[in-house]
N, C-alpha and C positions, 0 to 999 in steps of 0.2 A: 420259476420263470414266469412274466407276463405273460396272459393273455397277448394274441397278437391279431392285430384285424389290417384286413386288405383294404388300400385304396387305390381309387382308378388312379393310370399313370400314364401318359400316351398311348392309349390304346389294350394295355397290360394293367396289371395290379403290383403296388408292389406293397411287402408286409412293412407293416410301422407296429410296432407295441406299444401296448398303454400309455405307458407314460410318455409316447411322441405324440401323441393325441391332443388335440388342443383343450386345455383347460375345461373349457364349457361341454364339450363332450365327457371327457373322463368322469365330471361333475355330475350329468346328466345319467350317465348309466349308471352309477353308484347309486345315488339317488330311486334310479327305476330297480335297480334289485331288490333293494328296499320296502318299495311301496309295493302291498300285492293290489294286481289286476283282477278282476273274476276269470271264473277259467268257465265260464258259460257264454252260451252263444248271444252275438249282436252286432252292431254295427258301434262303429268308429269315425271320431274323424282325428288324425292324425295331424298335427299341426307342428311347423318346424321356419326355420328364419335361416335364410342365406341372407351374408353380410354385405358379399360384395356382388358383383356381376361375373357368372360363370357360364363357361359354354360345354354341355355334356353330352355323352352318345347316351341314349336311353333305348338300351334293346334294336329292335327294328324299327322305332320309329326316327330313330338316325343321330345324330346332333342337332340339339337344340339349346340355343342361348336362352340364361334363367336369369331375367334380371333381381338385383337384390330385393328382399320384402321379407315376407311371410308367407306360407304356404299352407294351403288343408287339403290334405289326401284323404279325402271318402274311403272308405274300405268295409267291408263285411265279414265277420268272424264266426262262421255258423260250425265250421269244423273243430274235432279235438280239441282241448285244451280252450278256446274261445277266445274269450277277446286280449285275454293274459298271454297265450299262446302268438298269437298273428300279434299283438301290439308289440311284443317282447323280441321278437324279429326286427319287427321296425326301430326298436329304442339302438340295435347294434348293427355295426358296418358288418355287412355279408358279403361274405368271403365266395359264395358265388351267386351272384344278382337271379334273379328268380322273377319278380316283379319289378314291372317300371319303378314304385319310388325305392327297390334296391338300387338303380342305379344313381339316384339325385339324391339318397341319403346321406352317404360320407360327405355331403357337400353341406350341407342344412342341421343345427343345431336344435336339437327336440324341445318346445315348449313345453305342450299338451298334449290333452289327448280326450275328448270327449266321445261319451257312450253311451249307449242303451243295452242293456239285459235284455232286449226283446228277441224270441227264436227265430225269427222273422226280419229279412234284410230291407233295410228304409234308405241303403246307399245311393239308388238312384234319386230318391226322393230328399235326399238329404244334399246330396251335390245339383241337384234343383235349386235348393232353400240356399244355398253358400253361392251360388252364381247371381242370385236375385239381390243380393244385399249389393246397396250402394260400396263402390269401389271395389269389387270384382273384378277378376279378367281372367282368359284360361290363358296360361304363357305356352299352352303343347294341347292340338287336336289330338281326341284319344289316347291322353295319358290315365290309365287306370281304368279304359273303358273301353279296351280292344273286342268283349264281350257282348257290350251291351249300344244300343244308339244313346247314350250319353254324348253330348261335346267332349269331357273331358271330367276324372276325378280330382284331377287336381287344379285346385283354384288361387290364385296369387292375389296378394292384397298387399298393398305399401304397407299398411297397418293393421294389425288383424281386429275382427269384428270381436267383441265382448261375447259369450254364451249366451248373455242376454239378449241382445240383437238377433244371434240365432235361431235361439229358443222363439223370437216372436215371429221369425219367418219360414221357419219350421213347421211347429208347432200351436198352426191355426186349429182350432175346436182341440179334442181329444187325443192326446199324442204320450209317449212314453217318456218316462222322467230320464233325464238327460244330466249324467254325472261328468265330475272334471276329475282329470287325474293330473296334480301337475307335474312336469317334467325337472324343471330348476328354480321354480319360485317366482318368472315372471311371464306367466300364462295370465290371458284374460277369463 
């Protein structure tokens, strides 16, 4: 029997299996079982593409319309398992939403995933550095930052920034080296 994963459904979830899954998905977690992640502690950015324009309930912060782009979810992986553990969550539709981008996942095909090894969380500073880059914008106040006085972890971009570009608005002076994981081969 297939694996079988929940997606939203007015209001409900209903089950869909593997192979109802759209292509690029199925493609995408195959791919991520594949590739190991570290399983020590760091911070992430999680990066994913809606196609079209979708409007979704995210937790308590209610309904909110996601227009199409790219998207990068800041997140910190200092517990168990690390960044292998928390990314590995994020690469599959959760069957019961936990964090905000479990709810905006089933909707967003996984590109990336950029990280640091450091034991130490650079999230805020990092969803800093990804709001500063030309063509930014937060599409949801206090998504992924119900926590912290962030605007927002997640950042939308018509077209996402290169690691490079990050890396230089990042990582001004002295900063931790900053690896890519790709998701389907067309990560920046």
């Amino acid at each position: 029997m297939a694996p079988e994963h929940l997606i939203p459904n007015h209001g409900g979830y209903r089950r869909l299996f593997r192979a109802h899954l759209p292509r690029e998905i199925r493609q995408s977690e195959k791919e991520a079982e594949m590739t190991p992640l570290p399983r020590t502690p760091g911070t992430y950015i999680f990066i994913g593409r809606l196609t079209t324009l979708g409007e979704f309930t995210v937790g308590r912060l209610g309904r909110i319309a996601f227009p199409a782009g790219d998207y990068a979810y800041v997140g910190s992986a200092l517990g168990p398992g690390g960044i292998a553990a928390r990314v590995g969550h994020h690469l599959l539709v959760s069957c019961r939403p936990r964090w905000h981008l479990d709810f905006l996942r089933p909707h967003l095909i996984p590109v990336a995933v950029w990280f640091t090894t450091e034991k130490y969380s650079l999230e805020h500073e990092w969803a800093a550095a990804l709001q500063g880059i030309r063509g930014a914008s937060i599409p949801c106040r206090g998504f992924g930052s119900s926590d912290c006085r962030c605007p927002s972890h997640l950042i939308k971009f018509r077209r996402m920034p290169t690691v490079e570009t990050f890396r230089r608005h990042a990582c001004q002076g002295n900063h931790p080296r900053i690896r890519t994981f790709r998701c389907h081969g067309n990560a920046g």
